[in-house]
C-alpha positions in Angstrom: 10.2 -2.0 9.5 6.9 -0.5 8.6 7.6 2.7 6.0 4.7 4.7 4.9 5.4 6.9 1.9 3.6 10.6 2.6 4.1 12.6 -0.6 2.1 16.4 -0.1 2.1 16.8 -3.7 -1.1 14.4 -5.2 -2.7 15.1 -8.6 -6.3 13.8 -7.0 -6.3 15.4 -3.2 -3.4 17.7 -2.7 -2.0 17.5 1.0 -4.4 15.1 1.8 -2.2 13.1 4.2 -2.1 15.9 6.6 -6.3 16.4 6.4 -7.5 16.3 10.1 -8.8 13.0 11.2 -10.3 13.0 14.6 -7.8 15.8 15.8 -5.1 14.0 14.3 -3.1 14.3 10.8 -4.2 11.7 8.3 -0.6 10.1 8.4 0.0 10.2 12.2 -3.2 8.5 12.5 -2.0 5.6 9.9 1.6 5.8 11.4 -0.2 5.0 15.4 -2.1 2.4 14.2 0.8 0.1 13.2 3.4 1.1 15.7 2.4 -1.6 17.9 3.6 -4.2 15.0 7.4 -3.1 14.3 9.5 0.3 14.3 7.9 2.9 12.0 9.2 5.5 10.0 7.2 8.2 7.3 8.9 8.5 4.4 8.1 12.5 2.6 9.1 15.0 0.6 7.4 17.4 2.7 9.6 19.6 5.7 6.4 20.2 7.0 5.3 16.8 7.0 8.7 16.1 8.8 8.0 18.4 11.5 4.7 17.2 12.5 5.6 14.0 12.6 9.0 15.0 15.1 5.6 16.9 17.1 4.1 13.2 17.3 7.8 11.7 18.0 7.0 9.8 15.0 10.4 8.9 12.9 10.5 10.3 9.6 12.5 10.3 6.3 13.3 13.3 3.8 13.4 11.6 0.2 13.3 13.3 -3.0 10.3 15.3 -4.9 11.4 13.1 -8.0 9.7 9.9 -7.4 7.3 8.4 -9.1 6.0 5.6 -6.9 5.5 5.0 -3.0 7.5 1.8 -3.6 10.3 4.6 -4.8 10.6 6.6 -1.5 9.9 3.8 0.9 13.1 2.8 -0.9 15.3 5.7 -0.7 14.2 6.0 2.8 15.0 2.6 3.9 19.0 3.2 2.6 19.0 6.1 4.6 18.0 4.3 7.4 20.9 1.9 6.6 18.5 -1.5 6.6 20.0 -5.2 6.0 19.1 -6.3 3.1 17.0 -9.6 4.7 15.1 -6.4 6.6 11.4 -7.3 6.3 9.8 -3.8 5.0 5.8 -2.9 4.5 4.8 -0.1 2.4 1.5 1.0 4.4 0.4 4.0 2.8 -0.3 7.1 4.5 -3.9 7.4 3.4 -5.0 4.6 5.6 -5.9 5.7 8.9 -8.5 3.0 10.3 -6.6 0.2 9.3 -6.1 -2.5 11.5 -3.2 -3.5 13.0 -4.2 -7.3 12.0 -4.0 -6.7 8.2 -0.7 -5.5 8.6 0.1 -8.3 10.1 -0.8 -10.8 8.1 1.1 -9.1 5.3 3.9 -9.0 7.4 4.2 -12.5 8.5 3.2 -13.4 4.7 6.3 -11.5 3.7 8.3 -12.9 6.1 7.6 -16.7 5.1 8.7 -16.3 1.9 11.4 -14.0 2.5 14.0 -16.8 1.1 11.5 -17.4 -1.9 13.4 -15.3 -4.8 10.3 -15.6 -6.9 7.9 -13.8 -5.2 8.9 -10.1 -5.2 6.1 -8.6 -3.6 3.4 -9.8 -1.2 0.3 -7.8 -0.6 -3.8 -9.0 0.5 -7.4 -8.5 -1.2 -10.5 -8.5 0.7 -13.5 -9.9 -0.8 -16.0 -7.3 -2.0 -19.2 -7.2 -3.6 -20.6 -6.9 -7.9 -21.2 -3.1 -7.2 -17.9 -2.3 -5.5 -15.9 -4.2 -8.5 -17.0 -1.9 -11.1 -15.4 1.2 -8.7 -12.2 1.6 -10.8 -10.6 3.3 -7.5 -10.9 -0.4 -6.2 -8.0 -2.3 -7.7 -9.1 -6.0 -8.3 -7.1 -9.2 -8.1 -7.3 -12.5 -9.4 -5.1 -14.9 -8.1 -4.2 -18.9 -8.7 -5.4 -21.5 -5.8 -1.8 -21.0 -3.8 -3.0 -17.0 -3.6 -0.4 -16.2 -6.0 -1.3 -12.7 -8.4 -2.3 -13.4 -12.1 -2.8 -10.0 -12.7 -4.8 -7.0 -11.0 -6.4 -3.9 -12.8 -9.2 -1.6 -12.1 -11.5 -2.9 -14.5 -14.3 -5.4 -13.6 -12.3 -8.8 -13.4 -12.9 -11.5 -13.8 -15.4 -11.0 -15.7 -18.5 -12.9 -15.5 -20.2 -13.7 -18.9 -22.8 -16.3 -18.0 -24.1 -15.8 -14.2 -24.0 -12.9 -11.9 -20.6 -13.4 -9.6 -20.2 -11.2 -6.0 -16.7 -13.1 -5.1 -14.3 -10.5 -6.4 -10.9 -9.7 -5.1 -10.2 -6.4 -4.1 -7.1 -5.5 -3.5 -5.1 -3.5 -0.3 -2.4 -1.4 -1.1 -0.2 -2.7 1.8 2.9 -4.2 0.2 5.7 -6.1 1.8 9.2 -7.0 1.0 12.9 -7.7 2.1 15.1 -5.2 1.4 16.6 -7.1 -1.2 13.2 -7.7 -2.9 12.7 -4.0 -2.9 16.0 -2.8 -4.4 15.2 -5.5 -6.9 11.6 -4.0 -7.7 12.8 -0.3 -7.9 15.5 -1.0 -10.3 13.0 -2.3 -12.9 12.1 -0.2 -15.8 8.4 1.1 -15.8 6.3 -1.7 -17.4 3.8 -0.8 -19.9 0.8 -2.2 -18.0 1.6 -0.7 -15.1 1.4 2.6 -17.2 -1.8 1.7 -18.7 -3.2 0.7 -15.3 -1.6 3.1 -12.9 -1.0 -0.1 -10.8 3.0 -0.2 -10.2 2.4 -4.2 -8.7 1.7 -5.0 -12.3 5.7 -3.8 -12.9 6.5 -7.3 -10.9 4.3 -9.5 -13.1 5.3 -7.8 -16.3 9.1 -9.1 -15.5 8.4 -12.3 -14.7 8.2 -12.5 -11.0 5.0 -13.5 -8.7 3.1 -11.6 -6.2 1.9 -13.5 -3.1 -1.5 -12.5 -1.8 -3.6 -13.4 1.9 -6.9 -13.2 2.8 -8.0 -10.7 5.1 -10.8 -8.8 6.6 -11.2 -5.0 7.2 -13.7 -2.3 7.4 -10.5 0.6 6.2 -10.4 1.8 2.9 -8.1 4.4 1.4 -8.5 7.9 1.1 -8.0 9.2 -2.7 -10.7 11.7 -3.0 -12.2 15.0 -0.9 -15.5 12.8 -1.1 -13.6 10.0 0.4 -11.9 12.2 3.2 -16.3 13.0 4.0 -16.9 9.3 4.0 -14.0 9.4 6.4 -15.3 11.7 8.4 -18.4 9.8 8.9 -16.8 6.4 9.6 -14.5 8.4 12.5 -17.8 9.4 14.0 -19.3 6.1 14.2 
């Protein structure tokens, strides 16, 4: 089950999941391009974000104005939607309308081999990016052990190189993945304090203990947290 979390109400770009992409809203675009990959509900607190997407005969979720997190209302949606608890679920988020179906993917078959591993809590993916891009604090960065398993993320230059210029960072995609287990587990942790500091609710999963599995991928999508970004958007949909 794919769930991507549409909340109308952000500090940074209000309603910027309904902005116009190519003739389409932001979050149908996102939800059509990973429909082909499993069943696919939106997640909102919006009615009329739940009435475009019944337009689009996309399903969608009414969850609660209260949370705090994506992770939150992909979570209240996916009780409503009465999922087993060995459900695989991805949190795509709704601001991600060029990404490719093959990222998803990859998350989703990461998440799925190590659905019986009660370790890892989370499992996401990092593309490599370049010295310039890593000191872009909207770019989370992650540095991972040599199984791909988190150490920690942040939005801060890391690691960070002391003696010799370094263009191998990690950045990271918000794409997450779970079982439904895994994600009742996750939402029923107390706020960490580095995940406060950061903004980076993954960091709530290291803070307690548990491990985050990463994979590799490639992709020309990014996300869209800014009215500068929706422009660079814009651009990229006209290429």
């Amino acid at each position: 089950m794919i769930i991507i979390p549409a909340r109308v109400g952000s500090s940074r770009f209000p309603n910027k999941v309904l902005a116009d992409i190519g003739g389409l809203p932001m979050v149908i675009r996102t939800a059509k391009a990973v429909r082909s990959i499993d069943r696919v509900a939106i997640a909102t607190d919006s009615i009329e974000v739940i009435n475009i997407a019944k337009k689009y005969n996309i399903e969608a979720v009414l969850t609660s104005i209260e949370h705090k997190s994506g992770t939150d209302r992909i979570y209240e949606a996916s009780t409503k939607l009465n999922l087993d608890d060995n459900e695989i679920i991805i949190n795509v988020q709704g601001d991600e309308p060029f990404i490719e179906k093959e990222v998803v993917q990859a998350v989703f078959d990461l998440t799925k081999s190590n659905s019986s591993n009660s370790k890892i809590l989370m499992n996401s993916c990092y593309k490599y990016i370049n010295n310039p891009e890593a000191d872009d604090p909207n770019i989370v960065k992650v540095v991972t052990d040599n199984s791909d398993i988190a150490l920690y993320f942040s939005r801060a230059k890391t690691p960070y190189p002391r003696d010799h210029h370094f263009e191998h960072y990690k950045g990271h995609i918000g794409i997450y993945g779970f079982t439904k287990k895994s994600l009742e587990t996750f939402c029923k942790l107390p706020i960490s304090p580095l995940e406060d500091i950061e903004k980076l609710e993954q960091l709530r999963a290291l803070y307690y203990g548990y491990e985050v599995a990463m994979v590799e991928v490639e992709t020309k999508s990014f996300g869209i947290d800014t009215p500068e970004d929706l422009e660079r958007a814009l651009e990229f949909y006209r290429l």
